[in-house]
N, C-alpha and C positions, 0 to 999 in steps of 0.2 A: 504494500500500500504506500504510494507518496504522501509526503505530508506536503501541502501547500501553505505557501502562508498568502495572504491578503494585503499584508502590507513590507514594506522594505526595511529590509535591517543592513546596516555596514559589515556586520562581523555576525557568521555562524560558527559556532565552535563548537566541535564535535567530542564529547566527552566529560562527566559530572564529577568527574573525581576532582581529587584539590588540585589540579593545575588548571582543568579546563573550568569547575568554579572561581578561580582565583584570576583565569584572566577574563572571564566576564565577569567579574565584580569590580576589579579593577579599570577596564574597558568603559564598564558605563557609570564610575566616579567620575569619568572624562566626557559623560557625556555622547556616549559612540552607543549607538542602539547595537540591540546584539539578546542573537539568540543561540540558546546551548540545548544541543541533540543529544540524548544520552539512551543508551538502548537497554539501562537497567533501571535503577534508580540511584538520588543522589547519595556517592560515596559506598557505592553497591560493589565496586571493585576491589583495586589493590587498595585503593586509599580508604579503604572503610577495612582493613587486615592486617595494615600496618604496626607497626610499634608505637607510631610518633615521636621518636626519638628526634630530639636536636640538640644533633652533640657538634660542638664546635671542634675538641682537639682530634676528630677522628679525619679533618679536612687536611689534605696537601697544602703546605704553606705555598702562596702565592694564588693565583685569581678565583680558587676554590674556597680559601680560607676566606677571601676577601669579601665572596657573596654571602655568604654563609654569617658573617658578623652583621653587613647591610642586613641580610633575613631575620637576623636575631633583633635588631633594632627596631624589624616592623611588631613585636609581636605585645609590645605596650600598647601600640597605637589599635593593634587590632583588636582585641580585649577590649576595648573602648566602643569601636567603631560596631564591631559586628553583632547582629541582632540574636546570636547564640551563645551563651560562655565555651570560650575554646578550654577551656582549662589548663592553662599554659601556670607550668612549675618550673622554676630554677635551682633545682636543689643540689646541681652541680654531677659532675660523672667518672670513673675513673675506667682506666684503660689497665689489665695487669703484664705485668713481665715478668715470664717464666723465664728466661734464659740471659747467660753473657750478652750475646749478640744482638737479643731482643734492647737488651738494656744501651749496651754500644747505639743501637739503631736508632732508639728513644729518646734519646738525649741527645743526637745532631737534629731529630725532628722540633721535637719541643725547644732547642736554641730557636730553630727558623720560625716555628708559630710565634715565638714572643718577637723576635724583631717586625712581625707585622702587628702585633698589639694584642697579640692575647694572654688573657693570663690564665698560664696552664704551669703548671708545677711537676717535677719527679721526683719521687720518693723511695728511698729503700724499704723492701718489705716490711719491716718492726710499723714505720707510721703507717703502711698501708694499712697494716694490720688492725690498728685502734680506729682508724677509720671505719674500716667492714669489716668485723671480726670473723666474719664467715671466711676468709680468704685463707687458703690452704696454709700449710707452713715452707713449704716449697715455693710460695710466690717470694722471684728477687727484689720486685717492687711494683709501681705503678706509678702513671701520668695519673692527675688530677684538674681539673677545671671546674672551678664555681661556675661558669657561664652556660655549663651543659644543662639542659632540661627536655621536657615532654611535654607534647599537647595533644588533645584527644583527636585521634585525626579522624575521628567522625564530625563533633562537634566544629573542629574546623573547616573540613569539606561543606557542610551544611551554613555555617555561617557564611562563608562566603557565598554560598548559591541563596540562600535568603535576601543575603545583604545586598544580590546583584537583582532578584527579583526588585524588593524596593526602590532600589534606582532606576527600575523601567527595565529592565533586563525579562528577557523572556526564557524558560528555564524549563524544558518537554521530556519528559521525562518517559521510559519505557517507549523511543522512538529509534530504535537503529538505523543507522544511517549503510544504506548497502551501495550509494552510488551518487553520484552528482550528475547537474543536467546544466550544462555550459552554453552560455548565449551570450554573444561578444565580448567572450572571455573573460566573462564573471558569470560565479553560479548563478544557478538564476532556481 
């Protein structure tokens, strides 16, 4: 079955999960009408399975770390903004090192993450320990970072597709998309 629509939108985005909620939400804070196809429901996929982890020291220092800090910075603003609580925690994360070489590795990594601004810390196993006492006696240590946290990546999927509905955004749910129909080289 096609879906038709009756009126024109700039931007169709195919897909309800948190990116393609998140760039029609984003999309029509700017004003850009915009509708999202999604062939399950919102956050019916990966992004409704996920962890929601966001963890900053587990990024490659350099343009990975760098987004990853920007993405951390929205997640004040979105708490705020969005018309569902994401439940976004900062309670910080550790990474462990079982080996010499893990440790060797961990410490040229963690130099590089702080000269781009993060604060991330290595520890020998004894503090790791008092931190998570769960942690075997065999771990040599771990990374730490207070910046690391989670958010419910349903509740955020859903805020953002809410958030995009209220700004005019149109959001079709249980619609799969099998095919495009091209007429002077925009879908039509």
């Amino acid at each position: 079955m096609a879906l038709r629509c009756d009126h024109k939108r700039d931007v169709v985005v195919i897909g309800a999960g948190v990116i393609g909620s998140a760039v029609a939400y984003f999309l029509a804070r700017r004003k850009i009408r915009v509708t999202v196809l999604e062939a399950g429901g919102v956050a019916a996929g990966s992004s409704g399975a996920c962890d929601g982890l966001v963890f900053m020291q587990s990024k490659k220092p350099g343009v990975h770390l760098r987004l990853a800090l920007e993405s951390l910075a929205l997640f004040a603003e979105l708490q705020a903004a969005l018309p569902v609580p994401i439940e976004f925690v900062q309670r910080g994360g550790m990474i462990v090192i079982e080996t010499g070489a893990e440790m060797a590795a961990m410490r040229r990594f963690t130099d590089r993450q702080r000269e781009i601004g993060l604060d991330v810390s290595l520890m020998d196993g004894e503090r790791a320990r008092r931190m998570e006492p769960g942690l075997s006696d065999h771990i040599l240590g771990a990374t730490h970072s207070p910046l690391d946290g989670q958010v419910n990546p349903i509740a955020l999927t859903r805020g953002f597709a809410e958030g995009a509905r209220a700004l005019g955004a149109e959001v079709v749910t249980h619609a799969p998309v099998e095919g495009m129909i091209l007429s002077g080289g925009r879908v039509a």
